[in-house]
C-alpha positions in Angstrom: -37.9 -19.1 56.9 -38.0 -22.3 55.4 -39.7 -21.4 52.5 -37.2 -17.9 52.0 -34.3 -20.7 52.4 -35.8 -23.0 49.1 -36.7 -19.6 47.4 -33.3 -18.4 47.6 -31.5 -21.9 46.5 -33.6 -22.0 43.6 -32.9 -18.5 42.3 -29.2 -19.6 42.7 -29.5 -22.4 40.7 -31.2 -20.8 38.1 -28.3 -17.9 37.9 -25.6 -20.8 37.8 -27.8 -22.3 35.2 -27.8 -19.4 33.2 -24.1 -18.0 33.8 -23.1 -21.9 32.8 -25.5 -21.2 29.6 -23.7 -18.1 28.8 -20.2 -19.6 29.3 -21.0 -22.1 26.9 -22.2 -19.7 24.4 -18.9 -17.5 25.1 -17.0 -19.9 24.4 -18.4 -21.6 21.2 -18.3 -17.7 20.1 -15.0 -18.0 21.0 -14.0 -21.2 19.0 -15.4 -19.8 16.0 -13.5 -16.8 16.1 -10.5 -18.8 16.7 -11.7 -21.4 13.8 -12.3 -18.1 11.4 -8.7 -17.0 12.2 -7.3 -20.4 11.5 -8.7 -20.7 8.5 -7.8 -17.1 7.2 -4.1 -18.4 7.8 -4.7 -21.1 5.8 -6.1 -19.1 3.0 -3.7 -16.7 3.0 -1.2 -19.4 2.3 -3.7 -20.5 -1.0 -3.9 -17.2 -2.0 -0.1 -16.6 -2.2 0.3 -19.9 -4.0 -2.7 -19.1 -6.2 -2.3 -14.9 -6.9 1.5 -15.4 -7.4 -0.1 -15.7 -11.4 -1.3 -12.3 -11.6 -1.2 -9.0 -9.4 -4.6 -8.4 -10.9 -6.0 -11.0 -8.8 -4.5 -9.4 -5.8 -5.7 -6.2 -6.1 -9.3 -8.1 -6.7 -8.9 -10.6 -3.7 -7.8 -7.5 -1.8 -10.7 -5.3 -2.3 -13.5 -7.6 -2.5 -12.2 -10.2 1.1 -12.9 -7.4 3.6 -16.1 -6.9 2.5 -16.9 -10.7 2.6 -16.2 -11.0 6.0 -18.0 -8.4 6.7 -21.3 -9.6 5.4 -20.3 -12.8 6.8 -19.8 -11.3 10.7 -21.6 -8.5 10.9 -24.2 -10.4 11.9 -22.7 -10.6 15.5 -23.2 -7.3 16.2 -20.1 -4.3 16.3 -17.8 -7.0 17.7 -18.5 -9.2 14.3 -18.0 -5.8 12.4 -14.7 -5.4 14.4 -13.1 -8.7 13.7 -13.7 -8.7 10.2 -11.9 -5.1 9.8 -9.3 -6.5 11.9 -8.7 -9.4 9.7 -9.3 -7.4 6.6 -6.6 -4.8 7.6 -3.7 -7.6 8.2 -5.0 -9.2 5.4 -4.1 -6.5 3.1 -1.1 -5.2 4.9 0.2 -8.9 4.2 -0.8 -8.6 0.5 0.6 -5.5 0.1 3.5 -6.4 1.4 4.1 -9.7 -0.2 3.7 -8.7 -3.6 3.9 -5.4 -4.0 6.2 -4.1 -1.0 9.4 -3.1 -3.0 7.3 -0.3 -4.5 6.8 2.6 -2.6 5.4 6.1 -3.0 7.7 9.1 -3.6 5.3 11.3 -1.4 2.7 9.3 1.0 0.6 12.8 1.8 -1.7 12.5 -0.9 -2.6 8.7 -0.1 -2.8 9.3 2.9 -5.3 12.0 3.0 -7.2 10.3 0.0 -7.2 7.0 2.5 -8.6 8.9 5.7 -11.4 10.8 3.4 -11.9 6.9 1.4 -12.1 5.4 5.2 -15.0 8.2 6.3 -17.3 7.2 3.6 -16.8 3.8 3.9 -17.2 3.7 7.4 -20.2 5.9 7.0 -21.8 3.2 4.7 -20.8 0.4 7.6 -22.8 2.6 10.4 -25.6 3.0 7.9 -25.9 -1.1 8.1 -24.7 -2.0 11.2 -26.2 1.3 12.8 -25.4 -0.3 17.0 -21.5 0.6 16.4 -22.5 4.5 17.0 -24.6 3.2 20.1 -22.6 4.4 23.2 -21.5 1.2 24.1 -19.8 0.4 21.0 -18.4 3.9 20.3 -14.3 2.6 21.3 -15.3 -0.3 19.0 -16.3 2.1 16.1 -12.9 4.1 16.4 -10.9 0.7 15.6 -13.2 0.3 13.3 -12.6 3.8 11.2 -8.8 2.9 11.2 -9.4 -0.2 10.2 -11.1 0.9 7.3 -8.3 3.7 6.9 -5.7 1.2 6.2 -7.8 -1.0 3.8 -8.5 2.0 1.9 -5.1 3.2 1.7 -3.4 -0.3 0.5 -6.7 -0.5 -2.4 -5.2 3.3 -3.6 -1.7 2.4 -3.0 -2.7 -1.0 -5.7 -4.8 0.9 -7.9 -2.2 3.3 -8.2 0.7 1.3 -9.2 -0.9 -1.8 -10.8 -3.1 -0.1 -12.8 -0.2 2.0 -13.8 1.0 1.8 -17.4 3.0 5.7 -17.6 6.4 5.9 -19.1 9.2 5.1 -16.5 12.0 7.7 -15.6 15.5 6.4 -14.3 17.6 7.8 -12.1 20.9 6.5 -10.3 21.3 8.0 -6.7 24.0 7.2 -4.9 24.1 4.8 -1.7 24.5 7.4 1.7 24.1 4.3 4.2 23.0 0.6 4.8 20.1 0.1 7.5 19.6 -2.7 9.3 16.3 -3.2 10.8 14.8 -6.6 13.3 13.0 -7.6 10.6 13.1 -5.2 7.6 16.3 -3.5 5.8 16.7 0.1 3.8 18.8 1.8 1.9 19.4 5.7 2.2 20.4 7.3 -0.9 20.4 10.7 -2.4 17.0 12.2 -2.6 16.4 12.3 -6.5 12.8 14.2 -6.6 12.1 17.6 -5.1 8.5 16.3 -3.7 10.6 13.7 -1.2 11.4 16.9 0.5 8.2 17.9 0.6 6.9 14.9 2.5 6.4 15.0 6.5 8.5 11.4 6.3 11.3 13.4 5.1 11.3 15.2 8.2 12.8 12.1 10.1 15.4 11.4 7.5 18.6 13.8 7.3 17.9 16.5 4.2 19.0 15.6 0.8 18.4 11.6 1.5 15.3 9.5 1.0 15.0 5.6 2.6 13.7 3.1 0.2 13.1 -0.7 0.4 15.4 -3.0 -1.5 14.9 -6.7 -2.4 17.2 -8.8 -0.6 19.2 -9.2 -3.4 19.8 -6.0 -3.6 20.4 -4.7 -0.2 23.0 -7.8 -0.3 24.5 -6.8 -4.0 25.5 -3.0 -2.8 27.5 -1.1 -0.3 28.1 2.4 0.6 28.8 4.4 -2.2 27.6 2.6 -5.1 24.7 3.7 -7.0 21.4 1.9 -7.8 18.5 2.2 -10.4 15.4 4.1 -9.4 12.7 3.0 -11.8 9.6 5.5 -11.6 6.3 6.1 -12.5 3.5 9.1 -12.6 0.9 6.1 -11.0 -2.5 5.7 -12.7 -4.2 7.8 -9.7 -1.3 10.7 -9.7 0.9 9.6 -7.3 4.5 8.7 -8.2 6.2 5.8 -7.1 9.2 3.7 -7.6 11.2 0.4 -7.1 14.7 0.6 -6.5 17.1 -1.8 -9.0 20.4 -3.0 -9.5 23.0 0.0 -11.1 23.0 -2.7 -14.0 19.5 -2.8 -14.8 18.5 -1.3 -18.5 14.8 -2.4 -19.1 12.8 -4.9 -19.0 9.9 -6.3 -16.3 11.0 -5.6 -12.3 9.6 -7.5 -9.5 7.4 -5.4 -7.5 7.2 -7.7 -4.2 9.1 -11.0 -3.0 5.9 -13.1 -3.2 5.0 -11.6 -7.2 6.0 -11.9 -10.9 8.1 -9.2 -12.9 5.7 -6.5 -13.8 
């Protein structure tokens, strides 16, 4: 009995020995994770300072940072793999919108289907290395992953398409319909001025003959109800029109593309 008694106390030990092992090791994982984090903020915050030269940059800092954390955490297994995607989608939904989120598509179908057949392949080549995301265990993991992947790929062909994009521009001068005022973001709904807006499963959520764009500040503040604004639009280097919306006074020249960018 004795001897079953000091048996017994030492197998306890050693499993509070090891769970105190693992809770170490959890949370160092931890702290890095939180350090990586951290110090993507802080980048983030060079990189605007730093890409505000050149949207060229951008579209190069955005394409080529996901895949650098990757390398760098994939090492840890699917959850490594997950982070990274994680960070690399807000990453470049932050870019995206920073410097190039008054431009918007006239008709999102095409990117989007091009994005979720981009995504597949790309997240084929990520199973190909990191094979243990299909495992059963890590199958959730792998789904976050795909859309992940998904919205990197979109935001590279929404860049590509409009930086790249040196086609003739067409004006046109809808009218204002109404003002929106969002928690954090503000629209304008004007006359639909293509026959492909209709076309678009978006337009199904806005009232026929209308499309929503996104306005700089200064020019959601500038106009009212009624007045009429400058659509500036292009063909896109990849096929896909798009557009920035201007003041009714503009007659050429550069137009910002994002608050955080230069005239392009």
């Amino acid at each position: 009995m004795e001897r079953k008694r000091e048996n017994e106390d030492a197998e306890s030990a050693l499993a509070r020995a090891l769970g105190r092992s693992f809770a170490r090791r959890q949370f160092r994982s931890n702290l890095e994770v939180i350090a990586i984090l951290l110090g993507g903020a802080a980048a983030l915050i060079a990189i605007q300072i730093l890409l505000k030269q050149s949207y060229y940059l951008v579209m190069a800092t955005q394409l080529g940072l996901p895949w650098i954390l990757y390398l760098w955490l994939a090492l840890r297994g699917p959850v490594g793999v997950f982070i990274s995607w994680m960070c690399s989608s807000v990453v470049c939904f932050i870019l995206t919108m920073g410097y190039i989120g008054y431009a918007s598509l006239v008709d999102r179908t095409t990117s989007v289907a091009a994005a979720c057949i981009l995504g597949l392949i790309l997240f084929a080549a990520i199973a190909i290395h990191c094979p243990e995301i299909l495992a059963k265990d890590g199958r959730p993991i792998a789904v976050f992953v795909y859309c992940f992947v998904v919205v990197y790929s979109y935001h590279a062909i929404f860049q590509a398409n409009c930086v790249l994009d040196r086609s003739p521009i067409t004006v046109y001068r809808p009218l204002v319909l109404q003002k929106v005022y969002g928690f954090r973001a503000q629209g304008l709904l004007v006359e639909a001025w293509s026959p492909a807006q209709g076309l678009s499963p978006a337009s199904l959520m806005i009232r026929r003959g209308a499309a929503m764009v996104a306005p700089s500040r200064g020019l959601f503040n500038a106009v009212d109800k009624g007045d009429s604004i400058c659509v500036v639009q292009r063909k896109g280097e990849l096929g896909m029109s798009w557009y920035t919306a201007q003041l009714r006074t503009w007659n050429g020249g550069p137009v910002a593309l994002g608050p955080w960018g230069r005239s392009f």
